[in-house]
N, C-alpha and C positions, 0 to 999 in steps of 0.2 A: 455154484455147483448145484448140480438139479438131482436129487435122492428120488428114487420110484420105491415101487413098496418093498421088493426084495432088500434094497439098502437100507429102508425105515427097519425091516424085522431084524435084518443084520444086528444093527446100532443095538435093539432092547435085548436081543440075548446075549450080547458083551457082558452084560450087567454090571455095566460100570453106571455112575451118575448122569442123565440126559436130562433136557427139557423141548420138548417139543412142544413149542404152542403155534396153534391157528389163527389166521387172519380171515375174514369176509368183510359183507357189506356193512354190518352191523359196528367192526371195530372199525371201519373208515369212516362212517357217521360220527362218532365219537370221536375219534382222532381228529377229527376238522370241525368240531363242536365250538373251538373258541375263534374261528376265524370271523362269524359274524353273528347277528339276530338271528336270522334266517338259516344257520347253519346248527344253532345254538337249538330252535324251535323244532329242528327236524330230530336232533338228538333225543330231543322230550318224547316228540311224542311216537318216533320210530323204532325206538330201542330203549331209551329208561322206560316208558310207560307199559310196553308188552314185557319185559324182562321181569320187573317191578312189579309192579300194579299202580305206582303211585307215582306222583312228580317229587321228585329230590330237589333240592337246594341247591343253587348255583355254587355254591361250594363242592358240595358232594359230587355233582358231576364234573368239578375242575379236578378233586382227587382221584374218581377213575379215570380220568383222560391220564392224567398222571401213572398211576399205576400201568395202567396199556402200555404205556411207553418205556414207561422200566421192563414191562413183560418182553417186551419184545426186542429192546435195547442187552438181554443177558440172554436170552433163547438161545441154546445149541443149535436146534432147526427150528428154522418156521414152515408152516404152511401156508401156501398162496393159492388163489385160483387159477387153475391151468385149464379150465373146462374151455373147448373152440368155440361154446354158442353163450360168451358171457353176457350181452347183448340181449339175449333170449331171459334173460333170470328179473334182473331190473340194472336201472342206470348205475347204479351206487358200487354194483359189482367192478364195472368198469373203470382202472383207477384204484386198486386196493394197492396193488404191486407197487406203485408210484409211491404211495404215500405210507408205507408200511416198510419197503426194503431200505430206505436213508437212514429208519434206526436200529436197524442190525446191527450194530456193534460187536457184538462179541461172535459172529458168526456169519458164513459165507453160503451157508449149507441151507435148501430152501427144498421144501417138496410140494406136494397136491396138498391141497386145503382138508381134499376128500381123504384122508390117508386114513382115517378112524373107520371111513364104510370100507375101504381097500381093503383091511385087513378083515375087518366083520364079516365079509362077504365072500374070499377068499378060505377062510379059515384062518388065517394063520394069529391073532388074537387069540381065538382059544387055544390053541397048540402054545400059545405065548405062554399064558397066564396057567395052565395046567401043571398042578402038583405045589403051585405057589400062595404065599402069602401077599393078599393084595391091599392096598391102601386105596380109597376114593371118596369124592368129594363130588355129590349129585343131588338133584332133589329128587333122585328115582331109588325108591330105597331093594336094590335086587340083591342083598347079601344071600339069599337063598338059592336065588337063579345061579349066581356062579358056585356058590356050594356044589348045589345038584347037577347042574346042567354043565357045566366048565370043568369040574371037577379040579377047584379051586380048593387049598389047604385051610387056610383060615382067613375071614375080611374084618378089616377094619375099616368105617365107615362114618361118613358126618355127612349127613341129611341137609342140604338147605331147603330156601322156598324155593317151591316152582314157579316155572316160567308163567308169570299171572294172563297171558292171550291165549295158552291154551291147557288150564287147568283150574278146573272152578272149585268152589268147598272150600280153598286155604282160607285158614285165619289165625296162622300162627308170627311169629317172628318173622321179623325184615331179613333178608341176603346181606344188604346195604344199610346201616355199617354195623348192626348190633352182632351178623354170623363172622363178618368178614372180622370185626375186631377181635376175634377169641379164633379165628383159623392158625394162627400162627403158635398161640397155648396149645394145640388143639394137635399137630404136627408136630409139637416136641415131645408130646407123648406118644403119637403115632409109630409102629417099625418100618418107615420109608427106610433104609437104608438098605441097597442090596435087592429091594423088591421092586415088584411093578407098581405103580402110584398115575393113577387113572384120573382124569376130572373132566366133568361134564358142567361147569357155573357159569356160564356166560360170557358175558362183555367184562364182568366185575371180577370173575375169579380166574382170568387169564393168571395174573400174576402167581396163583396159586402153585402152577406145573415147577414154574423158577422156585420154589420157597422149598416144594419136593427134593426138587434135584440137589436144592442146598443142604438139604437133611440124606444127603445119599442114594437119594429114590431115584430112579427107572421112570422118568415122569413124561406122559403124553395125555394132551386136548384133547378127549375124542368126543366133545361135544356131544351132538343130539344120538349117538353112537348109545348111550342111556335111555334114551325116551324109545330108540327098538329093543332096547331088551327088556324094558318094562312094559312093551305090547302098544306102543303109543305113536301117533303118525305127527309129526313136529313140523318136519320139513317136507318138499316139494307139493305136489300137485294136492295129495289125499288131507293137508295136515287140517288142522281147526278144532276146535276146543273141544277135549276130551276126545278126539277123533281117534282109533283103535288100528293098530296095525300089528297083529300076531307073529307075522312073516318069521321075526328073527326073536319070539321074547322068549325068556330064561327060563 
């Protein structure tokens, strides 16, 4: 069953528990990471090394592949790419579908990958999240932007690193595994239940949206959907290190 945006907003204002998490090129690098050397080498240096800054351990990267696949083995919805020119983006895009829809388990229900700018760009996001208490998990720290700008009730919020390919100056704490191992202490104290619960962490923090939904939360991916509302160009043509895009920030 294929959900377009109307049905994604539908689902968040039931405000019953959801998880929608997203798939791209990045989580099918990793998902096929143990099939060889060569598949093993591209995960390094395609996706842990920009997400990261640093090479993990061939263990490390066997427990995220792991955790992806619980992500997406309990997801309510996923998202897939639907874009006609996926061809036009790079190879890896091609083939997410394949290798991402065998472990849906718990769910039939698939939308746009892009369903975070859908709603961003549309409006219906802020319409969503207005008058509410929000929960999120980003290395973009905008608890002001939706104060002021969203007119959001109160945030609660856990700061990881940013994405090390386009954000220079960090020299705090790893995402992998020092934030990841304290997210779930971290969530039991958080008020996910009943509310909106947002995550922008990568390849590593898919699992995050499922661990939401299990504490009651309203929980949707919206990925780089954070780096525009902190003023920041991540993805397509403009993006590159500290590269600035105002268009949509908070």
């Amino acid at each position: 069953m294929i959900l377009d945006t109307n049905d994604i907003y539908n689902i968040l204002n039931t405000n019953r528990p959801v998880s929608i998490v997203r798939a791209g090129d990045g989580e099918k690098i990793v998902l096929e990471s143990n099939k060889d050397l060569p598949s093993y080498q591209l995960c390094i240096q395609s996706v842990m090394k920009r997400q990261m800054g640093y090479e993990p351990t061939m263990s490390d990267v066997e427990e995220i592949r792991k955790n992806l696949i619980k992500a997406y083995d309990a997801a309510d919805v996923i998202g897939l790419p639907m874009q006609k020119n996926l061809s036009e983006l790079n190879k890896h895009w091609i083939g997410v579908e394949q290798v991402v829809k065998p472990l849906a388990n718990s769910t039939n229900k698939f939308c746009s990958t892009d369903i975070g700018y859908d709603l961003l760009y549309n409006g219906m996001l802020k319409q969503w999240l207005n008058g509410k208490t929000v929960v999120y998990i980003s290395c973009r720290d905008i608890d002001k932007g939706l104060l002021q700008s969203y007119g959001v009730k109160a945030v609660h919020s856990y700061i990881i690193a940013p994405e090390a390919k386009f954000t220079s100056g960090y020299d705090g704490r790893r995402h992998y595994p020092e934030m990841f191992n304290e997210m779930e202490w971290w969530l039991n104290s958080a008020p996910c239940a009943g509310n909106p619960c947002l995550v922008g962490a990568g390849v590593i923090g898919k699992i995050y949206t499922n661990w939401m939904r299990d504490r009651g939360g309203i929980a949707i991916d919206l990925g780089a959907v954070f780096d525009l509302w902190a003023g920041f160009s991540t993805r397509g043509s403009n993006r590159g290190l500290d590269a600035k895009d105002e268009t949509y920030k908070l």
